[in-house]
GUDRENLO-765579 format. One record per atom (N, C-alpha, C, O): residue in three letters; x negated, y, z. Coordinates in steps of 0.02 Angstrom, whole numbers, padded with zeros to 5 digits, always signed. Layout:
N
ALAXYZ ...
This chain:
185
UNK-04131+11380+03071 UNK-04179+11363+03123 UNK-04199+11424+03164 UNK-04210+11420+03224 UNK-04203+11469+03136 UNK-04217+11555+03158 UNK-04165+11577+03224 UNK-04173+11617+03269 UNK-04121+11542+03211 UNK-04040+11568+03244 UNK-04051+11546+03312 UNK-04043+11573+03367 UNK-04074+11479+03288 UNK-04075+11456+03346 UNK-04144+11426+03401 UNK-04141+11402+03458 UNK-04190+11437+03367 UNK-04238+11486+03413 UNK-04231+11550+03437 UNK-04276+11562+03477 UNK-04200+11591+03430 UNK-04183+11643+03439 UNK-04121+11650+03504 UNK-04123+11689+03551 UNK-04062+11595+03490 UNK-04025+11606+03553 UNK-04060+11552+03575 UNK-04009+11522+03592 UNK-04104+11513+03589 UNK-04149+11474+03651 UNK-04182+11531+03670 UNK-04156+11544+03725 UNK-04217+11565+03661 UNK-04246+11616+03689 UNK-04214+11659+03735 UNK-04229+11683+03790 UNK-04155+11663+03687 UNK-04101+11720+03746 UNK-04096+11682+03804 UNK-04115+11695+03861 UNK-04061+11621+03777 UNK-04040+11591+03846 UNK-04087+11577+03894 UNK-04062+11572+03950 UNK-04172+11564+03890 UNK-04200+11542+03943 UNK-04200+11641+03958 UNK-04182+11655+04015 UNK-04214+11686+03926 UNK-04219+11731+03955 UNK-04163+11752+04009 UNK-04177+11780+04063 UNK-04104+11737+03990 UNK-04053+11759+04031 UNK-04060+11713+04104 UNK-04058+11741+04159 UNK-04068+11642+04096 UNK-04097+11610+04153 UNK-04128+11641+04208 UNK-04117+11650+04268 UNK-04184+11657+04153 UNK-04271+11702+04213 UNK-04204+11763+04248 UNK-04181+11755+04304 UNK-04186+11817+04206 UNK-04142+11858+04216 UNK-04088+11838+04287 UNK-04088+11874+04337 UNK-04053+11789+04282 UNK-04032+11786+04346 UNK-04050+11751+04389 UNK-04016+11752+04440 UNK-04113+11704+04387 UNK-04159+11694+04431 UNK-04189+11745+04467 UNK-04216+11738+04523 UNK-04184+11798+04433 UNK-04240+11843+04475 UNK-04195+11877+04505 UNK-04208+11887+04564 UNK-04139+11901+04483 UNK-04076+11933+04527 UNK-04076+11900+04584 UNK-04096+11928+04635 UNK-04057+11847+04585 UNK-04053+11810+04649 UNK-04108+11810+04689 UNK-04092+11818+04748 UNK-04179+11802+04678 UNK-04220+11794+04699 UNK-04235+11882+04733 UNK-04250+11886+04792 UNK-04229+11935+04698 UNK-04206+11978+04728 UNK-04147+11992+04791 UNK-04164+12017+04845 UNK-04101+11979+04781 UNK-04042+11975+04816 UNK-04065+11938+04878 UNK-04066+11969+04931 UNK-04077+11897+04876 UNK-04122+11851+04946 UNK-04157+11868+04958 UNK-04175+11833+05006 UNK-04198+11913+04950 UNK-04255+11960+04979 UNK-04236+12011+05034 UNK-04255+12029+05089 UNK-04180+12027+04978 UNK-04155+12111+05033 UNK-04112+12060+05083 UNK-04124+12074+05142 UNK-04059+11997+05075 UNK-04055+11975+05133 UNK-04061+11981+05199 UNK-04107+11949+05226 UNK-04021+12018+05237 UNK-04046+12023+05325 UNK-04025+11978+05360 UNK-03966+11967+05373 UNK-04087+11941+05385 UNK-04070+11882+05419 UNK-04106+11898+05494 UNK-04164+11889+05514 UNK-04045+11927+05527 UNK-04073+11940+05599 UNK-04078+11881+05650 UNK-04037+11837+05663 UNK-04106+11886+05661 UNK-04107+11826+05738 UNK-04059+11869+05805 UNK-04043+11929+05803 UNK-04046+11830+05851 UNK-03990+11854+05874 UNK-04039+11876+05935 UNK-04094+11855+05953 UNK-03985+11940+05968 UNK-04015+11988+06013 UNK-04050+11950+06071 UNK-04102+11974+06095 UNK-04027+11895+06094 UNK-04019+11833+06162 UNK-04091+11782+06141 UNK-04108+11740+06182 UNK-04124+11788+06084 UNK-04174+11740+06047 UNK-04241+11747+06068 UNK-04271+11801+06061 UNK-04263+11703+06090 UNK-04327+11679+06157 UNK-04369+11652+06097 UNK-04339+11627+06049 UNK-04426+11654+06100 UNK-04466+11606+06048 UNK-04526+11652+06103 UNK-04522+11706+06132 UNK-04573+11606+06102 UNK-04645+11599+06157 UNK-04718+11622+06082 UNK-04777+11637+06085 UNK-04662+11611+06020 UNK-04734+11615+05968 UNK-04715+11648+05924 UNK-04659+11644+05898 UNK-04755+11681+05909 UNK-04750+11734+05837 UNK-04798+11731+05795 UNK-04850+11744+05826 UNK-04811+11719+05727 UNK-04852+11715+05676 UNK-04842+11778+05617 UNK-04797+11785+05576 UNK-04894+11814+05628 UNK-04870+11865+05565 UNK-04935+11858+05518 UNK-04994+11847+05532 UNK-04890+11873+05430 UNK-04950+11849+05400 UNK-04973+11920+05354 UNK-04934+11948+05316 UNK-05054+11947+05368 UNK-05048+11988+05326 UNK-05053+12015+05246 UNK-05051+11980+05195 UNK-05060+12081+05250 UNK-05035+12077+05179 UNK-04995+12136+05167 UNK-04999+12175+05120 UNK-04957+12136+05215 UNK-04888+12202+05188 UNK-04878+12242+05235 UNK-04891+12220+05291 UNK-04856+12305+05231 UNK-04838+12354+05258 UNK-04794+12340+05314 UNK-04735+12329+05303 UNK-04819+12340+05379 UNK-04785+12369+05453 UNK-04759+12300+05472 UNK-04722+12287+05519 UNK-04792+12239+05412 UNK-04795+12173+05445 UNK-04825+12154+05533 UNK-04797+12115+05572 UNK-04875+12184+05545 UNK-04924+12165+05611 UNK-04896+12225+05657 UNK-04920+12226+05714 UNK-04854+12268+05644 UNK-04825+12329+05695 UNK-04758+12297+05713 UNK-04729+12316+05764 UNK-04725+12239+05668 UNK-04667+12223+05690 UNK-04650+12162+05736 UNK-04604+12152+05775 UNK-04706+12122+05716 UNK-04741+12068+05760 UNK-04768+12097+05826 UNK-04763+12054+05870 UNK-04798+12164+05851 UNK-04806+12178+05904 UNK-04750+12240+05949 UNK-04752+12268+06004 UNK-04696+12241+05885 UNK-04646+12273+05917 UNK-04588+12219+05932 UNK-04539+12236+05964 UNK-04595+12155+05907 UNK-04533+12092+05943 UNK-04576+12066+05989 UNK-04547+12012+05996 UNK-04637+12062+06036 UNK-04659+12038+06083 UNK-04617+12026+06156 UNK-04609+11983+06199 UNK-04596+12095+06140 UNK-04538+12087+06216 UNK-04476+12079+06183 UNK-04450+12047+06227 UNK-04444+12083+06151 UNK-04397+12051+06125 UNK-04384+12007+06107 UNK-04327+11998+06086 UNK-04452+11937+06109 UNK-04432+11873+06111 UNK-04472+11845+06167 UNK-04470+11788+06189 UNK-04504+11889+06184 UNK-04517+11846+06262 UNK-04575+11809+06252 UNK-04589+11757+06281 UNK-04624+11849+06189 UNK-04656+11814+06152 UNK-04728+11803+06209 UNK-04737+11849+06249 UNK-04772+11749+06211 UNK-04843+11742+06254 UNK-04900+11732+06200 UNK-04961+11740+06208 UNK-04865+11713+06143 UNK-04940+11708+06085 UNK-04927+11729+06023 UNK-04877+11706+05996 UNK-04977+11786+05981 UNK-04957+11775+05915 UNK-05024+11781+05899 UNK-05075+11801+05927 UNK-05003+11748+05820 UNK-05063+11736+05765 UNK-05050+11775+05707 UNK-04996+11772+05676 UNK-05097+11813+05692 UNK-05133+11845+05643 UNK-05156+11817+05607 UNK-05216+11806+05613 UNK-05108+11784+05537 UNK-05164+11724+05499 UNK-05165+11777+05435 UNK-05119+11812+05415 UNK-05242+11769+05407 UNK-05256+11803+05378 UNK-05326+11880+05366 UNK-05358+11916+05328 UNK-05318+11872+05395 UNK-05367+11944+05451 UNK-05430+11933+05412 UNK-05440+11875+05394 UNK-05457+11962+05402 UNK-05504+11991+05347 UNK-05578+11974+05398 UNK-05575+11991+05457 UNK-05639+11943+05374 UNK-05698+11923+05417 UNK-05720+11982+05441 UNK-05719+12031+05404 UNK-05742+11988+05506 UNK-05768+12057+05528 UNK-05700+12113+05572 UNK-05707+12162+05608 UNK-05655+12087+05554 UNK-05610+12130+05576 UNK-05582+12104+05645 UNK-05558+12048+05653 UNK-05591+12163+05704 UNK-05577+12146+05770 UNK-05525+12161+05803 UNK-05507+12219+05793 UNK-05489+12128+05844 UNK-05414+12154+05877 UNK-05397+12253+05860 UNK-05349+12279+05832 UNK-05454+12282+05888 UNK-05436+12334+05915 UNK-05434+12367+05837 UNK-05382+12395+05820 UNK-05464+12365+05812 UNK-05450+12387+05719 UNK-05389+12389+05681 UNK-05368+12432+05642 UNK-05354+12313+05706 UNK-05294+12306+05682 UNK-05240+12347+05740 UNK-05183+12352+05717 UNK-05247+12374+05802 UNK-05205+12392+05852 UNK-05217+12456+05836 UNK-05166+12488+05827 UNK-05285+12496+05829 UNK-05292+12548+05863 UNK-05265+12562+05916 UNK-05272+12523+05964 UNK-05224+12628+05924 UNK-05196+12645+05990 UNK-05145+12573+06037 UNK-05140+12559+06097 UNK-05126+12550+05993 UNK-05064+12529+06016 UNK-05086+12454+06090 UNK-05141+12426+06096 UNK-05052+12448+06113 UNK-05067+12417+06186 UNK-05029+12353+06186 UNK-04967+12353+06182 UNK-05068+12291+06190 UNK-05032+12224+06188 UNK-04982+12219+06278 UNK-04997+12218+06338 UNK-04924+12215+06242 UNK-04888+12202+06333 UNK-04917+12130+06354 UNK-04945+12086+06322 UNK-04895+12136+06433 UNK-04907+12088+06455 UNK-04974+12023+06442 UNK-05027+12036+06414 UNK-04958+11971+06463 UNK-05024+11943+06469 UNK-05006+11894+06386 UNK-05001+11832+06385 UNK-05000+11925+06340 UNK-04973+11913+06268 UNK-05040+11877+06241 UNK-05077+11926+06240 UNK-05076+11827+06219 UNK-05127+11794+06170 UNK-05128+11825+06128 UNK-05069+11835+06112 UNK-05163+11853+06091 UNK-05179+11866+06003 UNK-05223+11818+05989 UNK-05273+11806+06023 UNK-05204+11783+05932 UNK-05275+11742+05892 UNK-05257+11776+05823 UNK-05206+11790+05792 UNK-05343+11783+05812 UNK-05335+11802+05758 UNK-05379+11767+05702 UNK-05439+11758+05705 UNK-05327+11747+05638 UNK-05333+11695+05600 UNK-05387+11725+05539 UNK-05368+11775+05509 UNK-05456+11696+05520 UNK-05490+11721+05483 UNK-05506+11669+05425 UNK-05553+11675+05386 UNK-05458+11612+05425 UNK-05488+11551+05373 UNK-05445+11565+05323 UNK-05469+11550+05268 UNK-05357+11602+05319 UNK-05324+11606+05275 UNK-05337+11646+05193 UNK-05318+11704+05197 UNK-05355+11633+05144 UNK-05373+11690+05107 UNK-05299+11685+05044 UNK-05301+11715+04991 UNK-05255+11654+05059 UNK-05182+11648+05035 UNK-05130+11634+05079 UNK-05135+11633+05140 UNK-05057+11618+05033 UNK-05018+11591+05063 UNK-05001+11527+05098 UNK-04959+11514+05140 UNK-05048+11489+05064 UNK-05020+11412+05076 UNK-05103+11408+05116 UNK-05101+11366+05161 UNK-05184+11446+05109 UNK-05197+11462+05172 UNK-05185+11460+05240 UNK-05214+11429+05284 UNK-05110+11521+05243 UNK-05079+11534+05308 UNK-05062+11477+05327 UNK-05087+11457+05379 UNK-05016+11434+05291 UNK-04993+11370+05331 UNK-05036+11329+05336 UNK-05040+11310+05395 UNK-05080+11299+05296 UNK-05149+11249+05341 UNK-05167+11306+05409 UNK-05155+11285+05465 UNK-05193+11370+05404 UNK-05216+11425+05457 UNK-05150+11392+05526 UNK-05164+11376+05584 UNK-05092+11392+05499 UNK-05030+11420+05549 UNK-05020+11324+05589 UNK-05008+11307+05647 UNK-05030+11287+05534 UNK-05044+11210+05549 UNK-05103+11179+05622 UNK-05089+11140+05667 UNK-05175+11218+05606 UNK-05212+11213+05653 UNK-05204+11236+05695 UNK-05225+11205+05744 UNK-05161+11325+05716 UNK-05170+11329+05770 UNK-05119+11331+05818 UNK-05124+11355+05875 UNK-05059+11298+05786 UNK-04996+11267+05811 UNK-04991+11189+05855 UNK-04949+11164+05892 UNK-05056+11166+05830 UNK-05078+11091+05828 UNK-05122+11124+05914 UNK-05109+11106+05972 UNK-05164+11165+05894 UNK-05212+11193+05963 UNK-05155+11206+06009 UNK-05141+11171+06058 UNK-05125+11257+05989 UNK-05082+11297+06060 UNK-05044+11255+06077 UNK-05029+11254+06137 UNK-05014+11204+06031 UNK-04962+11167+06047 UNK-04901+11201+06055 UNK-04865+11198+06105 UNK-04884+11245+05983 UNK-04838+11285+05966 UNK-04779+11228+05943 UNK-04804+11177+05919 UNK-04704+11231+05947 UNK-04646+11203+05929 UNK-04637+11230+05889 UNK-04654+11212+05832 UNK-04597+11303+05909 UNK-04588+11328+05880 UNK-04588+11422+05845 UNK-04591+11461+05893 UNK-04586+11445+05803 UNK-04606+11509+05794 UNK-04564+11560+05759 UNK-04511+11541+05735 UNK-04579+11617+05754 UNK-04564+11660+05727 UNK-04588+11681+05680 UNK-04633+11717+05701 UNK-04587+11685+05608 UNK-04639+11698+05544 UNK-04615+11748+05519 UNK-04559+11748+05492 UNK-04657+11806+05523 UNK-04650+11857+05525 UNK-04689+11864+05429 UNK-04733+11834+05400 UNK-04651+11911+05414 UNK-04697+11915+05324 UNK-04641+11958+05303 UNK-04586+11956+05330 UNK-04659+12009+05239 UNK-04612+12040+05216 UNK-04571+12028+05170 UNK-04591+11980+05137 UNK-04499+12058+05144 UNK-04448+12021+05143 UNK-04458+12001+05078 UNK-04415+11963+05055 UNK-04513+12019+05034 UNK-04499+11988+04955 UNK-04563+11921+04957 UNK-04569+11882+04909 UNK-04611+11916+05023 UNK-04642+11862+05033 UNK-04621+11799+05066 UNK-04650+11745+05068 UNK-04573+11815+05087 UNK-04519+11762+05137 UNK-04537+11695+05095 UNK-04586+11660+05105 UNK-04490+11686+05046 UNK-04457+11624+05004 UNK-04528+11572+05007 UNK-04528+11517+05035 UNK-04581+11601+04974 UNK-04631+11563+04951 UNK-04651+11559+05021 UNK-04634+11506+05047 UNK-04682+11598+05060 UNK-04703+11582+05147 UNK-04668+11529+05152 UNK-04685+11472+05138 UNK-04609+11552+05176 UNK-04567+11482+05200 UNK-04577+11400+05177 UNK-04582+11347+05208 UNK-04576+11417+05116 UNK-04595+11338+05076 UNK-04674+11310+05105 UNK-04691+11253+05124 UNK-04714+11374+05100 UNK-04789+11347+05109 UNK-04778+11307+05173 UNK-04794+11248+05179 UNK-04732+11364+05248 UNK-04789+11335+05292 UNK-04729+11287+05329 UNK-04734+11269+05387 UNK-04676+11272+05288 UNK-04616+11203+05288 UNK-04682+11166+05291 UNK-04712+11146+05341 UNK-04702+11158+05212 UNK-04745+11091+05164 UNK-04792+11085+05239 UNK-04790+11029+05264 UNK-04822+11122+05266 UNK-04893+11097+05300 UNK-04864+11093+05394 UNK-04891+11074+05446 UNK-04819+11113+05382 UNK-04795+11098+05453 UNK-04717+11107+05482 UNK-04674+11144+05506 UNK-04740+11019+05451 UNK-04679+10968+05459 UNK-04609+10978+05515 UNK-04549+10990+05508 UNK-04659+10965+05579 UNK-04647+10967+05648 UNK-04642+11047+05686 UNK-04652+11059+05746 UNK-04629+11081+05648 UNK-04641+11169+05671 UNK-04564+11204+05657 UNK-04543+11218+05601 UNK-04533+11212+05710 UNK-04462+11246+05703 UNK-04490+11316+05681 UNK-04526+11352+05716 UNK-04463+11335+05604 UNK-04480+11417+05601 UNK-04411+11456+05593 UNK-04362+11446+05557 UNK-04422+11497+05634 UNK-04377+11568+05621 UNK-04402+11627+05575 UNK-04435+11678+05586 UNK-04379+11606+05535 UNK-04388+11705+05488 UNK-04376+11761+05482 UNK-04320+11783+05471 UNK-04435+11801+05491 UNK-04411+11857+05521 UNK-04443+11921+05451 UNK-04502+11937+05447 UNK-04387+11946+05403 UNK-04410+11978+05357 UNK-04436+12051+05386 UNK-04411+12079+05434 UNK-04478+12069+05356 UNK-04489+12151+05368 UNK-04475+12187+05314 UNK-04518+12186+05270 UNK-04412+12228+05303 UNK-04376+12260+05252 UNK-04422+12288+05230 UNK-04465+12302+05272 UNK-04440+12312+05150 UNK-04477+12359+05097 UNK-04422+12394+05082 UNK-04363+12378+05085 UNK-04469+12477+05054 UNK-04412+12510+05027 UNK-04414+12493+04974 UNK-04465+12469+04948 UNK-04340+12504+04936 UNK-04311+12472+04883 UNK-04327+12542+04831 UNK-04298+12596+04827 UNK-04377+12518+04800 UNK-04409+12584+04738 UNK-04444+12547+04696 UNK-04475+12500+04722 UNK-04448+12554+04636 UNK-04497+12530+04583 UNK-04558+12496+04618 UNK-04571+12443+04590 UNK-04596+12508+04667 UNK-04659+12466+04687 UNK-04631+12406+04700 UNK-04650+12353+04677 UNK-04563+12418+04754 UNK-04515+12334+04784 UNK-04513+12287+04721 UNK-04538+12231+04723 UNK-04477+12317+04652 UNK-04465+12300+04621 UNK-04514+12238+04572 UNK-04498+12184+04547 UNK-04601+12293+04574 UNK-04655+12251+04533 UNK-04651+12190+04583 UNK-04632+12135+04564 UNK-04672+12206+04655 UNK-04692+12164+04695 UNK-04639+12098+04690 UNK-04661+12043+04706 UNK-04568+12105+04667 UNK-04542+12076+04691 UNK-04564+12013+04616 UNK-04577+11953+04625 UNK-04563+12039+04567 UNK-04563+12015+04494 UNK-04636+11979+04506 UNK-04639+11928+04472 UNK-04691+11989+04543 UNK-04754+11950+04547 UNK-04731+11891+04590 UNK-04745+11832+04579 UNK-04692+11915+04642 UNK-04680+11870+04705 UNK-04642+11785+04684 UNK-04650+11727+04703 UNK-04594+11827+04626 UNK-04533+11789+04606 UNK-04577+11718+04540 UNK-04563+11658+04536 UNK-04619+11749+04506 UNK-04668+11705+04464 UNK-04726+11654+04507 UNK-04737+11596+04493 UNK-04757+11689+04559 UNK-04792+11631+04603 UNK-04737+11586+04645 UNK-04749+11529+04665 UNK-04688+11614+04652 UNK-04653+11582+04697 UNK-04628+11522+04650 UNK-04629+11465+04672 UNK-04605+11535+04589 UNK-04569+11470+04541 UNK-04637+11435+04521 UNK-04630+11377+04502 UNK-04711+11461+04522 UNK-04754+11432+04494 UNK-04759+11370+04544 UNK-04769+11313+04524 UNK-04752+11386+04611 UNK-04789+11339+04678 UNK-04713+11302+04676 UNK-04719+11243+04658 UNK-04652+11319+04688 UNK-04604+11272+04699 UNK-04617+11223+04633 UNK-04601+11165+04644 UNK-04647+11239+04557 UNK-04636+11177+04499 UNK-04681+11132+04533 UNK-04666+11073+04543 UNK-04746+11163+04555 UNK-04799+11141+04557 UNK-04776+11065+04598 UNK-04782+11006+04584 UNK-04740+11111+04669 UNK-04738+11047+04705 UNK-04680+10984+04683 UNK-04678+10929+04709 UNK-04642+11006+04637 UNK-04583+10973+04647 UNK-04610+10923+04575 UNK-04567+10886+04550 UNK-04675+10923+04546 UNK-04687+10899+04501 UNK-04741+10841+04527 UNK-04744+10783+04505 UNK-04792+10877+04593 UNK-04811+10825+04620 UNK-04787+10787+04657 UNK-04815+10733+04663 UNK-04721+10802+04699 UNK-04695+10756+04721 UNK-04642+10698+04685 UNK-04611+10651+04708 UNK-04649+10731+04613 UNK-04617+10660+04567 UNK-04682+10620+04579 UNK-04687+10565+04607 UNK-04734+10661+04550 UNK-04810+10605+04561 UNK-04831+10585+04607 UNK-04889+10565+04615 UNK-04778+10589+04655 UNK-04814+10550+04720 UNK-04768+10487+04718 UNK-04782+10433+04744 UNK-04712+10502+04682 UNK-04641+10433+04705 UNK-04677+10382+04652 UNK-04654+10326+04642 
């Protein structure tokens, strides 16, 4: 009986083990959008490093007129998050202060897609937050063409924790849902 609790153990471990490889591996993933790619909306969510600098460095590179800041901390004002830096053109910022998570952002990214009367966007988040983003703000908005736009981390022991926290909420929220949506059938 020992034996074989023992290789059940291995084996779900080896599971988690190349679950998380992969789940890694899709992180570092570069999924560029192509040089010619127009999108009018950009959503960046914060949280991570040179997330909100990369969102205001594709502005003219997608031809962008609005982005959202979901997430933004109460009290905190455009020019805090910019300092120096200079919004081109006649570009919208909203900035999102109801999000205090991920699945937050997408109710946050839901309302004000529904306001602007956004199609479609650009979701900007960094590259080991992608997977779970994506799922959240799929689930809450149905009708919302998203493009993903990772912002590379360097690949060092911090990538690594982050990625191992990322990779456990991320399987926690995909059971979660795929358990309520048995309980919904």
């Amino acid at each position: 009986m020992t034996d074989l609790i023992t290789r059940f153990v291995a084996v779900i471990f080896l599971v988690v083990l190349i679950l998380f490889s992969l789940f890694v591996f899709d992180a570092r993933k570069v999924n560029d959008l192509p040089p010619d790619f127009v999108c009018e909306d950009i959503v960046v969510l914060t949280g991570g490093k040179n997330r909100i600098k990369s969102a205001f460095d594709s502005i003219e590179r997608f031809h962008a007129k609005n982005i959202l800041i979901s997430g933004v901390y109460k009290g905190t004002k455009l020019e805090d998050i910019l300092g120096d830096t200079e919004v081109l053109g006649d570009v919208s910022v909203v900035l999102g202060y109801k999000a205090l998570n991920t699945e937050g952002n997408a109710k946050e990214i839901r309302e004000v897609a529904e306001e602007l009367g956004m199609k479609e966007i650009v979701l900007i988040t960094s590259d080991y937050h992608m997977l779970r983003s994506l799922h959240e703000v799929r689930k809450y908005n149905k009708n919302l063409k998203i493009y993903p736009m990772k912002v590379r981390s360097d690949f060092n022991g911090r990538f690594v924790v982050l990625c191992f926290k990322e990779f456990y909420r991320s399987l926690g929220v995909l059971i979660r849902d795929a358990v309520k949506g048995i309980a919904d059938d």
